[in-house]
C-alpha positions as CSV (number, residue, x, y, z in Angstrom):
1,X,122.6,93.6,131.9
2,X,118.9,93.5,130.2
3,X,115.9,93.6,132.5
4,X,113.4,91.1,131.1
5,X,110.1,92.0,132.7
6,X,107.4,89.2,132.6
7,X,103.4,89.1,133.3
8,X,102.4,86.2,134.6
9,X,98.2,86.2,134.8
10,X,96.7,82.9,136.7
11,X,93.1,82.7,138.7
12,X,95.1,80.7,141.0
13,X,97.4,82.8,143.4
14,X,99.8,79.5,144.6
15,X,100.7,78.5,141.3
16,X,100.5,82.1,140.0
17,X,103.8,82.3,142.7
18,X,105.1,79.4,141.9
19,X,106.0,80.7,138.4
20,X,107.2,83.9,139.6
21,X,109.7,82.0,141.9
22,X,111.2,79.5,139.5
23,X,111.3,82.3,136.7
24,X,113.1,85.0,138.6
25,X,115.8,82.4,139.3
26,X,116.5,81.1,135.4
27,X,120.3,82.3,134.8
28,X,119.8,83.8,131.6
29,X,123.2,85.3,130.2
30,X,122.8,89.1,130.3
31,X,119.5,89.5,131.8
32,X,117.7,89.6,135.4
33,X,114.4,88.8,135.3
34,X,111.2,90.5,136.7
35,X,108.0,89.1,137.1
36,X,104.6,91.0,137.8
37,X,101.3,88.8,138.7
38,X,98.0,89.5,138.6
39,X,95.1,87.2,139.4
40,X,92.4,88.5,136.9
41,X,91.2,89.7,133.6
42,X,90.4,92.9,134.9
43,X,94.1,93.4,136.8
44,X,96.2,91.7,134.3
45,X,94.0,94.2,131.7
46,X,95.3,97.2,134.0
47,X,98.5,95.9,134.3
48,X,98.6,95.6,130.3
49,X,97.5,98.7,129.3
50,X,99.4,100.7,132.1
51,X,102.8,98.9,130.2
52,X,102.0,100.4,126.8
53,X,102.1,103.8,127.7
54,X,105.7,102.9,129.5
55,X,107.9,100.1,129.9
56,X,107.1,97.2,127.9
57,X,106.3,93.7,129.2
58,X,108.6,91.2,127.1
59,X,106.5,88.5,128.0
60,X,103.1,87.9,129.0
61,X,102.1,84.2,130.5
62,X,98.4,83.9,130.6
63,X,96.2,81.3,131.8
64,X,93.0,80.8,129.6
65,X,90.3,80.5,131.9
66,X,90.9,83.1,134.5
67,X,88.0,82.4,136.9
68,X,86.6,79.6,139.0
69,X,84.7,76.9,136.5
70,X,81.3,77.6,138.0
71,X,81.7,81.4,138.0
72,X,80.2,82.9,134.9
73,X,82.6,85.8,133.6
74,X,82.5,87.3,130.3
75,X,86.0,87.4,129.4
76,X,89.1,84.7,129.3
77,X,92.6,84.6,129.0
78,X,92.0,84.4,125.1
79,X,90.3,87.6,124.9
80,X,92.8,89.3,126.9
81,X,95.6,87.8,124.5
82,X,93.8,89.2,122.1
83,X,93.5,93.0,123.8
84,X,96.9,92.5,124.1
85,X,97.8,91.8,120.8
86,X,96.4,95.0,119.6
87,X,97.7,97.7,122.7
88,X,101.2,96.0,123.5
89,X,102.2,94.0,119.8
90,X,105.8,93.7,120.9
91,X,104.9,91.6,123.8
92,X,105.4,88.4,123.2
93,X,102.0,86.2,124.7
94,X,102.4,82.5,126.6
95,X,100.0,80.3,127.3
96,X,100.2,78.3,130.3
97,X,96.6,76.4,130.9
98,X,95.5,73.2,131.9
99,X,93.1,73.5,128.6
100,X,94.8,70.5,126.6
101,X,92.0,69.6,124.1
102,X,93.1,70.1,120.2
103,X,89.8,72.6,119.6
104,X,90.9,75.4,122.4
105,X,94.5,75.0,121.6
106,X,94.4,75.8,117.9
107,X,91.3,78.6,118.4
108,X,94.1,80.2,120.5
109,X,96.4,79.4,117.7
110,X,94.3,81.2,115.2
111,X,92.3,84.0,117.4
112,X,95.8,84.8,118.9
113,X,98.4,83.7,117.0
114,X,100.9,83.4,120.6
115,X,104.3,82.8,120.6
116,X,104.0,79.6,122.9
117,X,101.1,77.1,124.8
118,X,102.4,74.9,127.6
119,X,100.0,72.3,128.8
120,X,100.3,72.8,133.1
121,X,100.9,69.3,133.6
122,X,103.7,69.4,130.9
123,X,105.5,72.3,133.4
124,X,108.7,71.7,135.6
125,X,111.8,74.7,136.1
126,X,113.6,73.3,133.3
127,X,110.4,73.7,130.8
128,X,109.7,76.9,131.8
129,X,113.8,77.8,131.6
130,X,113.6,76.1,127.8
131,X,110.4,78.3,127.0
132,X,111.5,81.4,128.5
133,X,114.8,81.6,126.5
134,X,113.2,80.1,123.4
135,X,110.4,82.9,123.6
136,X,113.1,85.9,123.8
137,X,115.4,84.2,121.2
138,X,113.7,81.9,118.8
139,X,109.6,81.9,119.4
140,X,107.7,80.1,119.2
141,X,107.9,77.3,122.3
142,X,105.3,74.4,122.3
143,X,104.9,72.2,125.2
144,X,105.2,68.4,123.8
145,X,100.9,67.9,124.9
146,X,100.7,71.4,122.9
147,X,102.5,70.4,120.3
148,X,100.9,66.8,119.6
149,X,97.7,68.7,119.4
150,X,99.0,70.4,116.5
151,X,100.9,68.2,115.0
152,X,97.3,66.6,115.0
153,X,95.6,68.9,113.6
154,X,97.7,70.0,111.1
155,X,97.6,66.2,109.3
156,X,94.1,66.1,108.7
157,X,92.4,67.2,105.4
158,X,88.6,67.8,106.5
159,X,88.7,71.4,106.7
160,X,85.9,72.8,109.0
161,X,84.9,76.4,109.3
162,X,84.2,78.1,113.3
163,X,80.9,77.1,113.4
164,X,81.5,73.3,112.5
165,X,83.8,73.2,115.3
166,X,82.2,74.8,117.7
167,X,78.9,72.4,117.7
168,X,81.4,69.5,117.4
169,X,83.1,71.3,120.7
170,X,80.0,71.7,122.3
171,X,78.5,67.8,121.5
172,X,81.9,66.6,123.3
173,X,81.3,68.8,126.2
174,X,77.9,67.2,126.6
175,X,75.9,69.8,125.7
176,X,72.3,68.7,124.5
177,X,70.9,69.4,121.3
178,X,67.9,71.6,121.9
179,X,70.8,74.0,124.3
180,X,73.2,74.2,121.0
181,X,72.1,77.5,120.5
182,X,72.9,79.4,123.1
183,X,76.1,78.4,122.3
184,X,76.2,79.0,118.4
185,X,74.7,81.9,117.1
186,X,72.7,79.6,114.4
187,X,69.0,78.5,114.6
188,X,68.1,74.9,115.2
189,X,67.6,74.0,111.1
190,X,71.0,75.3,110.6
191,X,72.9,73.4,113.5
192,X,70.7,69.9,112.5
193,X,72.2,70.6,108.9
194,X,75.4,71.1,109.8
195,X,75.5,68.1,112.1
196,X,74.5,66.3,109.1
197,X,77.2,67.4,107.1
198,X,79.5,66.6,109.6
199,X,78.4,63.0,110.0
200,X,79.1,62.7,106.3
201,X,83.0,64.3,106.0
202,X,83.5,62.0,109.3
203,X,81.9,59.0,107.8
204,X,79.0,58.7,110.7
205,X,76.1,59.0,108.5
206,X,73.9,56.4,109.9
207,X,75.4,56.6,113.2
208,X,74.2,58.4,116.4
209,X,76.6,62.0,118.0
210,X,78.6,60.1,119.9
211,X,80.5,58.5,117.1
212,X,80.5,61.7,115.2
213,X,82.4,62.7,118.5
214,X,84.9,59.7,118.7
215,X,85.1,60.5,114.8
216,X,86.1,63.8,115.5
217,X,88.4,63.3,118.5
218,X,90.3,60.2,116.6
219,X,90.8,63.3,113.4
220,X,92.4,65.5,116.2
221,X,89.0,68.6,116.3
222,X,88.3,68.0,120.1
């Protein structure tokens, strides 16, 4: 019998628990599963790091945003997939997050490169049974709200580089035009052109941000 030992990080310490009881009861043939949580970047970090100069974690479930949404932190559960990556690159990384939206899905896809994203609300026992044994035997494992997001993506032809989707991430979030900056490390000229080049490839020209955004949204970027 094979111990498969699981991280589960989540800012949230009920449902954190919750997956740590319905995983430690899947009946895997010829493992028992362990599951470590932790509740921040900082102790899932420790907890990561601590594994790579022992035992291994076979799996690590992370949530992406891994404080409270009016806290400002500096780090998410992306950047820690992505320490993770480079000190543990046997573990296999999950993403369990509530973050739906086709732009943070596929920058996880690319920054990260996981081996499975399940949308929350797409999680019951039996999805997280499917992904765990799909992870260990055949990654990846897509949640179906994951995987419409990039099955979305992956059929349009407008190819956009980071910047482009980050002011066309930041537009949908509400963000005004004159606070684009401190969001995008561009200078005011440069984001006015590029939102004028986006209103062409979207076919907005003569049309004000918020059909750029439906635009955008209807093309599967946000």
């Amino acid at each position: 019998m094979s111990t498969l030992r699981i991280l589960a990080i989540d800012d949230h310490e009920m449902t954190m628990l919750g997956y740590k009881f319905i995983l430690e009861r899947i009946a895997f043939d010829g493992y028992t599963i362990i599951v470590d949580t932790a509740n921040s970047y900082e102790s899932g970090k420790k907890l990561i790091e601590n594994s790579a100069n022992s035992f291994k974690y076979d799996i690590l479930f992370l949530d992406v945003q891994l404080f409270a949404p009016n806290e400002d932190q500096p780090y998410s559960g992306e950047d820690l997939g992505i320490l993770a990556r480079k000190i543990v690159p046997e573990s296999k990384i999950v993403y369990m997050s509530s973050f739906s939206d086709n732009y943070r899905i596929n920058s996880i896809l690319k920054t990260v490169d996981p081996d499975g994203y399940l949308v929350k609300t797409d999680i019951d026992p039996k999805t997280l049974e499917d992904a765990v044994k799909t992870i260990v035997l055949n990654p990846p494992y897509y949640s179906s709200k994951a995987l419409s997001a990039i099955r979305k993506k992956m059929s349009n032809d407008i190819d956009l580089d980071e910047k482009d989707r980050q002011i066309l991430y930041h537009l949908s979030k509400g963000t005004k035009n004159k606070d684009l900056e401190k969001f995008i490390r561009l200078s005011p000229s440069s984001i006015e052109n590029r939102k004028r080049h986006l209103k062409t490839l979207f076919g907005t020209e003569n049309e004000n941000d918020l059909a750029l955004i439906l635009a955008a949204k209807n093309r599967g970027f946000i």
